[in-house]
FIKOLZA-1660 file (N, C-alpha, C; in steps of 0.1 Angstrom, whole numbers, plus 5000, padded with zeros to 4 digits):
% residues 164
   i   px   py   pz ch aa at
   1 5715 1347 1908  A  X  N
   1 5721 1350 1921  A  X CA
   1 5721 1365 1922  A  X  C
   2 5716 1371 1930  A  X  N
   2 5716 1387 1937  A  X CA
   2 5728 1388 1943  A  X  C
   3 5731 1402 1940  A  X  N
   3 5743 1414 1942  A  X CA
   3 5745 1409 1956  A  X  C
   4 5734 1408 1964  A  X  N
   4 5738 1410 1977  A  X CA
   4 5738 1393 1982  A  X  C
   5 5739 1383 1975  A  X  N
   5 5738 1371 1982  A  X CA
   5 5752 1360 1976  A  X  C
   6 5751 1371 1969  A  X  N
   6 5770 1370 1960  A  X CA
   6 5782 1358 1975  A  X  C
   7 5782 1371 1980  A  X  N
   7 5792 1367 1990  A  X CA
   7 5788 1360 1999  A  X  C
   8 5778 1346 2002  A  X  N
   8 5774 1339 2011  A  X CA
   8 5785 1328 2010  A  X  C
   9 5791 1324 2000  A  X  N
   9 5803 1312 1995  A  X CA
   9 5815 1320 1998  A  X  C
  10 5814 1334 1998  A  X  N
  10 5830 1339 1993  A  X CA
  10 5835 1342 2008  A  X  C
  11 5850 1341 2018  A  X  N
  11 5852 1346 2029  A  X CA
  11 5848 1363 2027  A  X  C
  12 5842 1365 2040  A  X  N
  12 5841 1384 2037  A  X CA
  12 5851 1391 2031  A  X  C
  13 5859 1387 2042  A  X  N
  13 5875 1392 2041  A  X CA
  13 5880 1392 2026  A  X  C
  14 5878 1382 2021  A  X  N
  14 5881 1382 2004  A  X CA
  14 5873 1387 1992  A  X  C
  15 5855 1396 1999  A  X  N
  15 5850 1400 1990  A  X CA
  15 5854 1409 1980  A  X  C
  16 5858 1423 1985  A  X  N
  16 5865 1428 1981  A  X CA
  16 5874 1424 1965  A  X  C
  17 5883 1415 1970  A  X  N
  17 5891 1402 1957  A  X CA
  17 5882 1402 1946  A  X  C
  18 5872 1394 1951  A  X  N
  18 5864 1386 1943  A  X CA
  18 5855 1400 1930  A  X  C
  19 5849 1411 1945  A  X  N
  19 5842 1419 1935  A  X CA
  19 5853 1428 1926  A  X  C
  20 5863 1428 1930  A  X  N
  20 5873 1435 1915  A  X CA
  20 5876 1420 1903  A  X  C
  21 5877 1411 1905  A  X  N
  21 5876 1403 1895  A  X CA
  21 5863 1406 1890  A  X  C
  22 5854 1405 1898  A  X  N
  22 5842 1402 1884  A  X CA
  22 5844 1418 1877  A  X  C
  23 5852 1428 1883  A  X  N
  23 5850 1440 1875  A  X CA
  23 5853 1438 1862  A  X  C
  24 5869 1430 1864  A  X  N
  24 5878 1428 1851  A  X CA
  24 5872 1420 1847  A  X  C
  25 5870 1411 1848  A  X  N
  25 5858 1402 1835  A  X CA
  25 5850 1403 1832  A  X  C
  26 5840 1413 1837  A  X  N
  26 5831 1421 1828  A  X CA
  26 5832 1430 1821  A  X  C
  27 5845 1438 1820  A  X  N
  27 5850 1448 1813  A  X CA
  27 5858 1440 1800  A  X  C
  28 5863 1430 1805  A  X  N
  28 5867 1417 1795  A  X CA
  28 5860 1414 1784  A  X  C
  29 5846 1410 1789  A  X  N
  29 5841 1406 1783  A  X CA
  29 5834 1413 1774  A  X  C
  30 5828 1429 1776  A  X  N
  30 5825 1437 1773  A  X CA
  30 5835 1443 1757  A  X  C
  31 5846 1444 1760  A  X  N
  31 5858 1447 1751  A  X CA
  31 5857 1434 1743  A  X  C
  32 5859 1426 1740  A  X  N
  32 5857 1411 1736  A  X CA
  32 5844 1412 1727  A  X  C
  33 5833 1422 1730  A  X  N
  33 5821 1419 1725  A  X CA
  33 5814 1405 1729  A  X  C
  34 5814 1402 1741  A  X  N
  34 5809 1389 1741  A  X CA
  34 5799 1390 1756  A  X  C
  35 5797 1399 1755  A  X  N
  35 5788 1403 1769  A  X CA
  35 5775 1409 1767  A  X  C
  36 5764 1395 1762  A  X  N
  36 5751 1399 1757  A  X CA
  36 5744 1390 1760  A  X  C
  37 5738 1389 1771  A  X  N
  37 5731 1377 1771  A  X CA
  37 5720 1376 1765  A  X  C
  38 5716 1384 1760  A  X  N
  38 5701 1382 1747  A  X CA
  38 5706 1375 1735  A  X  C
  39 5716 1377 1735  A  X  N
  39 5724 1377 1719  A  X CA
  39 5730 1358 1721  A  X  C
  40 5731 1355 1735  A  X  N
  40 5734 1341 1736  A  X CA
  40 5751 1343 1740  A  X  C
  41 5752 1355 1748  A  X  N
  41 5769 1358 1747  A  X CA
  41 5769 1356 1767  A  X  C
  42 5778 1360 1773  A  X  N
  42 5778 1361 1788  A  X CA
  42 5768 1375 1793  A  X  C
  43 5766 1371 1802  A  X  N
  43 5758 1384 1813  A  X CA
  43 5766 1386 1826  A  X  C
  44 5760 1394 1831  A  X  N
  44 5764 1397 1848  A  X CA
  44 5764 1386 1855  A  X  C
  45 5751 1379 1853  A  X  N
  45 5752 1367 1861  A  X CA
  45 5763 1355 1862  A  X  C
  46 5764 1353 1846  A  X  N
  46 5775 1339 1841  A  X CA
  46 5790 1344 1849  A  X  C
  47 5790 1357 1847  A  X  N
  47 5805 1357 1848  A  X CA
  47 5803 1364 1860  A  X  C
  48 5795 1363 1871  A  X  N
  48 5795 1364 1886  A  X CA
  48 5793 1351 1890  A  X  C
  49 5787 1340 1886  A  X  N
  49 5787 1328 1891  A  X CA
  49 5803 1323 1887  A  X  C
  50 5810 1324 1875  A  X  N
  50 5824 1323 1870  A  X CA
  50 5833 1322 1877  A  X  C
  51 5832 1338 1885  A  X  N
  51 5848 1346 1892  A  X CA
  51 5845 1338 1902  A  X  C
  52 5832 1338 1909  A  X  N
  52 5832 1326 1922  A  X CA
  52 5834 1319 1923  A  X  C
  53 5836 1307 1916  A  X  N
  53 5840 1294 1911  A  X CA
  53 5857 1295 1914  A  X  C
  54 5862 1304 1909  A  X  N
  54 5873 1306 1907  A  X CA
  54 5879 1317 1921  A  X  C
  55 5868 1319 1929  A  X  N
  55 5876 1326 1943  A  X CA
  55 5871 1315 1952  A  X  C
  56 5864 1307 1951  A  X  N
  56 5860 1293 1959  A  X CA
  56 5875 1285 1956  A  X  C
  57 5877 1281 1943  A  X  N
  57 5891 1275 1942  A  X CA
  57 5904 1279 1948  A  X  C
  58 5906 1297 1946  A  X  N
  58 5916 1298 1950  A  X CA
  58 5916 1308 1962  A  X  C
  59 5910 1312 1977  A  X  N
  59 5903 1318 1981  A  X CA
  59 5916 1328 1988  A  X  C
  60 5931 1325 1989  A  X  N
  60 5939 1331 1987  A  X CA
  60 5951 1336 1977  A  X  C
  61 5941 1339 1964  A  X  N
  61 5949 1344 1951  A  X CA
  61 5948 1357 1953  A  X  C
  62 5961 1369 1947  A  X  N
  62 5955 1378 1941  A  X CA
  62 5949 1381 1931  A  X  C
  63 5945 1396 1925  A  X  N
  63 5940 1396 1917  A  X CA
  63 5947 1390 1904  A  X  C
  64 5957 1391 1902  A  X  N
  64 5960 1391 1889  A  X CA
  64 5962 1373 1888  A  X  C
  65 5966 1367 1899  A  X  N
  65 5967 1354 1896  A  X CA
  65 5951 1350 1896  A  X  C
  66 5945 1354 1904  A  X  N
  66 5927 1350 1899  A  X CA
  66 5926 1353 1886  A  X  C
  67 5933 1363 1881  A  X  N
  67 5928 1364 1866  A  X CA
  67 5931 1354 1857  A  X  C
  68 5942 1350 1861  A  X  N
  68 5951 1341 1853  A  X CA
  68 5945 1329 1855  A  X  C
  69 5940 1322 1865  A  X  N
  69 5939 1312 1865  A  X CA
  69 5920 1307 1861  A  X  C
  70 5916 1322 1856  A  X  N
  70 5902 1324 1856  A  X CA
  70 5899 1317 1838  A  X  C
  71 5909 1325 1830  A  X  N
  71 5918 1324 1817  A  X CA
  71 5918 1308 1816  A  X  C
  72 5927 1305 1822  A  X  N
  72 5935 1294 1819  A  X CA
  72 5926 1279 1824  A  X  C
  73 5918 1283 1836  A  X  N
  73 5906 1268 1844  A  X CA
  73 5893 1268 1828  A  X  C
  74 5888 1278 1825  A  X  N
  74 5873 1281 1813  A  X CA
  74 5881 1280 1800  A  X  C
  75 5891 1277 1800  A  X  N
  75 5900 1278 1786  A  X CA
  75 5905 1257 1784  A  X  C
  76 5904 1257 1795  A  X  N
  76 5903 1235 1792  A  X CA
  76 5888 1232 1798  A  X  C
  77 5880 1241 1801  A  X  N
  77 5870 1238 1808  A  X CA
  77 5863 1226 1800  A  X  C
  78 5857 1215 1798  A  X  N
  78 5849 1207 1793  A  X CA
  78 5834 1208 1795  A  X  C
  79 5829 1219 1783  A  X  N
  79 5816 1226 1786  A  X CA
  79 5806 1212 1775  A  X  C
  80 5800 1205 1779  A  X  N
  80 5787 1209 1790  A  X CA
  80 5787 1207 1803  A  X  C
  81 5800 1202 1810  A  X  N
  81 5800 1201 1820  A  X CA
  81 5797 1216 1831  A  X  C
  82 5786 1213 1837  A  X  N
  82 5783 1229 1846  A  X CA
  82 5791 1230 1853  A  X  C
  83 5792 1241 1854  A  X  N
  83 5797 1251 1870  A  X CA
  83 5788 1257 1875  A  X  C
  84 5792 1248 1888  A  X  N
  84 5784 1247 1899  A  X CA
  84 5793 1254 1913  A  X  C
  85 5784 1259 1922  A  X  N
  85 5791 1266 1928  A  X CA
  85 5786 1258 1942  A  X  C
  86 5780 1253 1947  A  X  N
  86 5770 1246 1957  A  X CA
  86 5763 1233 1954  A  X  C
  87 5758 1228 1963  A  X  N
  87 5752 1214 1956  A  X CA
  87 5741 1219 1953  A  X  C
  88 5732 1207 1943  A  X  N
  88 5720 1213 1937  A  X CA
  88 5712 1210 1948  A  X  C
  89 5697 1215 1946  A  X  N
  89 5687 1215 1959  A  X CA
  89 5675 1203 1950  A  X  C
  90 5673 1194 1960  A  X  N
  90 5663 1183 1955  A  X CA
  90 5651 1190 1958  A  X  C
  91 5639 1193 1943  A  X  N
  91 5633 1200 1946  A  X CA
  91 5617 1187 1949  A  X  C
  92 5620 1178 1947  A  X  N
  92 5608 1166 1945  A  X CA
  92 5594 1171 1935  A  X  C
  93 5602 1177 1923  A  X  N
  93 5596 1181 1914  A  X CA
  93 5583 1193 1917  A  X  C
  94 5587 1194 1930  A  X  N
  94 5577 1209 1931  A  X CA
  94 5579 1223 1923  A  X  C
  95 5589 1228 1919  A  X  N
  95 5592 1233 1909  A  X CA
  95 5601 1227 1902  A  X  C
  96 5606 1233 1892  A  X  N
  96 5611 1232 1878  A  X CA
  96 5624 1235 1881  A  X  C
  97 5635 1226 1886  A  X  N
  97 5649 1226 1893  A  X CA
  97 5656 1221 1878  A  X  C
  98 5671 1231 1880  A  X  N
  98 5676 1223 1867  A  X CA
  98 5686 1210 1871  A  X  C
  99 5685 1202 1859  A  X  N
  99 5692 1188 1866  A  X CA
  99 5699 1186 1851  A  X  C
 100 5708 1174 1855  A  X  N
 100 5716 1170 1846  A  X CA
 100 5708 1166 1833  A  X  C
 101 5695 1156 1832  A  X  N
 101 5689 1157 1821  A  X CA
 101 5690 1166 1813  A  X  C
 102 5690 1180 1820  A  X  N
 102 5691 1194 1804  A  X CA
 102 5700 1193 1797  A  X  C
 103 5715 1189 1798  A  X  N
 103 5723 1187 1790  A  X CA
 103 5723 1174 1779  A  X  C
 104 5710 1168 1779  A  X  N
 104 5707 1161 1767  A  X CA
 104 5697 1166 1761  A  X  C
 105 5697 1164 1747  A  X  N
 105 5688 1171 1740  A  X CA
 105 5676 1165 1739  A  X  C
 106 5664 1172 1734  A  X  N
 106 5651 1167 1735  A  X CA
 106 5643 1173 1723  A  X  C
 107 5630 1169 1722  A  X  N
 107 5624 1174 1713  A  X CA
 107 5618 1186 1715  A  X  C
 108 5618 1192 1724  A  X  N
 108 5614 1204 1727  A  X CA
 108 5626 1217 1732  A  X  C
 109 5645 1208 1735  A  X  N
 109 5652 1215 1741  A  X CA
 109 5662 1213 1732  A  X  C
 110 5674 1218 1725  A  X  N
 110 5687 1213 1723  A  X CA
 110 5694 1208 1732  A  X  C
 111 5697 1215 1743  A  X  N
 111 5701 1204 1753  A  X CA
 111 5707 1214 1757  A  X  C
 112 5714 1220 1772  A  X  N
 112 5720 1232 1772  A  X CA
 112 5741 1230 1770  A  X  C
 113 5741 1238 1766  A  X  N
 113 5754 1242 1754  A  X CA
 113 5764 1245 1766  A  X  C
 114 5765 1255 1777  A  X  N
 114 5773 1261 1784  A  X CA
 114 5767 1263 1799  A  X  C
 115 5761 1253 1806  A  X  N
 115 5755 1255 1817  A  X CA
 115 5764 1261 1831  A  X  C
 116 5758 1269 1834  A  X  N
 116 5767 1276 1844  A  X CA
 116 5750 1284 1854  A  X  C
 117 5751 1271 1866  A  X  N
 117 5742 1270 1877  A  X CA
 117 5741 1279 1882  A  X  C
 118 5731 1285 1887  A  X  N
 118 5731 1294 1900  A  X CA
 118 5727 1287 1912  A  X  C
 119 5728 1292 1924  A  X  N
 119 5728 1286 1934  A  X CA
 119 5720 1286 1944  A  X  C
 120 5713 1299 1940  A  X  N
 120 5698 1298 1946  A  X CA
 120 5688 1287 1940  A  X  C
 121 5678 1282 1953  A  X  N
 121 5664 1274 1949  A  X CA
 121 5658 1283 1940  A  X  C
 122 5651 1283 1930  A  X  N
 122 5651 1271 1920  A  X CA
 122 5665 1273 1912  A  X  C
 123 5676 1263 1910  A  X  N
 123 5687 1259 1905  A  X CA
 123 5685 1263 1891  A  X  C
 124 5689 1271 1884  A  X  N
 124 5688 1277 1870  A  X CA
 124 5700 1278 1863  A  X  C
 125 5699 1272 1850  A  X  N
 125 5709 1280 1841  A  X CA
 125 5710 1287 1839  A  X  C
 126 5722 1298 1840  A  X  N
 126 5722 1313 1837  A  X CA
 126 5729 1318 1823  A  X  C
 127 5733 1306 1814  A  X  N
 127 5736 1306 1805  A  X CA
 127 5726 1302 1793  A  X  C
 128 5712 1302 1793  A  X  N
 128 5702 1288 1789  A  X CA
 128 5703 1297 1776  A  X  C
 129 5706 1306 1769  A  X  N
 129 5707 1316 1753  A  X CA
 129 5718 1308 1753  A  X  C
 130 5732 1306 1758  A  X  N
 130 5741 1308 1745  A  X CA
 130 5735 1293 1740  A  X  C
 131 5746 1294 1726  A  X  N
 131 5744 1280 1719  A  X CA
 131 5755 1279 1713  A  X  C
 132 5761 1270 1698  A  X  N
 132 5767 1263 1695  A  X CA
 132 5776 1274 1694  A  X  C
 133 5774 1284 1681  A  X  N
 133 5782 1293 1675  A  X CA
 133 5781 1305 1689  A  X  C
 134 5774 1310 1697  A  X  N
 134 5786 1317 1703  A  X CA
 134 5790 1309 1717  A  X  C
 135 5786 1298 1721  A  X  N
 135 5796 1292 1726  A  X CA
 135 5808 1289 1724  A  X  C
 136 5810 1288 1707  A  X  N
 136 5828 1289 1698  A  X CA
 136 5831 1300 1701  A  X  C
 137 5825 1311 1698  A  X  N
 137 5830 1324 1699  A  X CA
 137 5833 1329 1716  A  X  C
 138 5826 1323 1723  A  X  N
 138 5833 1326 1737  A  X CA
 138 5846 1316 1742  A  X  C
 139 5847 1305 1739  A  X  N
 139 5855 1297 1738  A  X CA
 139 5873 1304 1732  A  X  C
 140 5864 1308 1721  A  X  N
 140 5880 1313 1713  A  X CA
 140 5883 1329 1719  A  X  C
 141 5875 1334 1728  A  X  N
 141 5882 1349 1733  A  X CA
 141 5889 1345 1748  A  X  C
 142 5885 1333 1754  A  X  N
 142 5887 1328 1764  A  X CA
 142 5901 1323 1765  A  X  C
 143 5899 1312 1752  A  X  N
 143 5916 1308 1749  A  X CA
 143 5925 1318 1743  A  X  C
 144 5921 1329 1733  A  X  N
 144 5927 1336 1728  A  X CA
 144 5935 1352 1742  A  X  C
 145 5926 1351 1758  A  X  N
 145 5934 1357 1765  A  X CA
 145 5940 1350 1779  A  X  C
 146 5934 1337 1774  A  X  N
 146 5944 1329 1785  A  X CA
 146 5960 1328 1776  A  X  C
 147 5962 1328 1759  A  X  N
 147 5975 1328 1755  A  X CA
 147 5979 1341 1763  A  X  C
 148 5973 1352 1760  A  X  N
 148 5979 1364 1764  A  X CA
 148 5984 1367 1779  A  X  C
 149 5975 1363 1787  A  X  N
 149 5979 1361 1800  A  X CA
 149 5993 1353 1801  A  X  C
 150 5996 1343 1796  A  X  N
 150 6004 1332 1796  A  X CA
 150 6017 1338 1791  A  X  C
 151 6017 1349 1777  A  X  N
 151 6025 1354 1771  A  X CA
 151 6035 1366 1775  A  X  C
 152 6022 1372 1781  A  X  N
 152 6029 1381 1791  A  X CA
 152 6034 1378 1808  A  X  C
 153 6033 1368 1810  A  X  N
 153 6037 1361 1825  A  X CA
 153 6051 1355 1821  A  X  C
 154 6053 1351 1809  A  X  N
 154 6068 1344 1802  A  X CA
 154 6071 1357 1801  A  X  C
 155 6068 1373 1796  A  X  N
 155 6078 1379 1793  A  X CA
 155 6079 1384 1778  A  X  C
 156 6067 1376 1769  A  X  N
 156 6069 1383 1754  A  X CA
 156 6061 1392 1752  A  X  C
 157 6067 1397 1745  A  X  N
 157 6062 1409 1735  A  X CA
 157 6051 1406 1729  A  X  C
 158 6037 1416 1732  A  X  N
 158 6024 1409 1722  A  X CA
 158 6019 1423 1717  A  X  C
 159 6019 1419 1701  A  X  N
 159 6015 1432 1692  A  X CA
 159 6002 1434 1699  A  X  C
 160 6000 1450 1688  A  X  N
 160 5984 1451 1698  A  X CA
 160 5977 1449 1689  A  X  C
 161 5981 1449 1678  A  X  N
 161 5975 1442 1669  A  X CA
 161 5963 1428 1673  A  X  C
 162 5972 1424 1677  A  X  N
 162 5965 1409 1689  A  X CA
 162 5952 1411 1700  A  X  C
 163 5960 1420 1707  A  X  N
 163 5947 1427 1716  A  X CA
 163 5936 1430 1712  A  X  C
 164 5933 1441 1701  A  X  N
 164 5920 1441 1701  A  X CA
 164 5913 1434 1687  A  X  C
% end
């Protein structure tokens, strides 16, 4: 999905919102070390298809409850199930559309691990690198700052030890 086709889902009015979240969760993710998509970790794209998912859900959050609830929705998320941000486009096999089949494995594919759709024709995984082991590893920085989110919205005290 392109910079500039971003906001065709998102209210205008709320672009703004939406483009400071993906700031913070790319800087998130970056700090985290989990922001590589060669490496099989998140890219620009996953976690711009992500925050949208999550300003489509909540289209009048602020930022910090978007963040919270960004944490806390990809922290129970039940991955292989994709995020999707649009319906998919029936391609009648003229090109190579991705479909639910990819999430079973094949002899030529493992099957995809963390699918997170884009929304332009042709319908792609933008996640198709990661795999088992850093799917865990994005999984547990995910859960490990939805605690934090959660810990500091109660009020406790968190070493920084923890943080980084």
């Amino acid at each position: 999905m392109s910079y500039r086709t971003k906001f065709s889902l998102i209210n205008p009015e709320r672009a703004e919102m939406f483009t400071n979240l993906l700031r913070v969760v790319k800087q998130w993710a970056k700090a985290r070390q989990i922001y590589s998509n060669i490496f099989g970790y998140l890219s620009g794209t996953i976690l711009l298809i992500m925050s949208a998912k999550i300003c489509l859900l909540y289209p009048n959050g602020n930022l910090l409850f978007l963040l919270r609830q960004f944490f806390l929705i990809y922290s129970i998320w039940h991955w292989p199930i994709p995020v999707i941000l649009d319906s998919l486009v029936n391609s009648n096999n003229i090109l190579q559309n991705w479909n639910l089949k990819n999430l079973l494995p094949s002899e030529y594919h493992d099957g995809d691990k963390m699918p997170v759709i884009t929304s332009l024709f042709p319908n792609q995984n933008a996640a198709y690198n990661v795999n088992n082991h850093t799917l865990n590893i994005i999984k547990v920085e995910i859960n490990r700052s939805n605690f934090f989110m959660i810990s500091v919205a109660n009020g406790q005290k968190i070493e920084i030890a923890f943080i980084n």
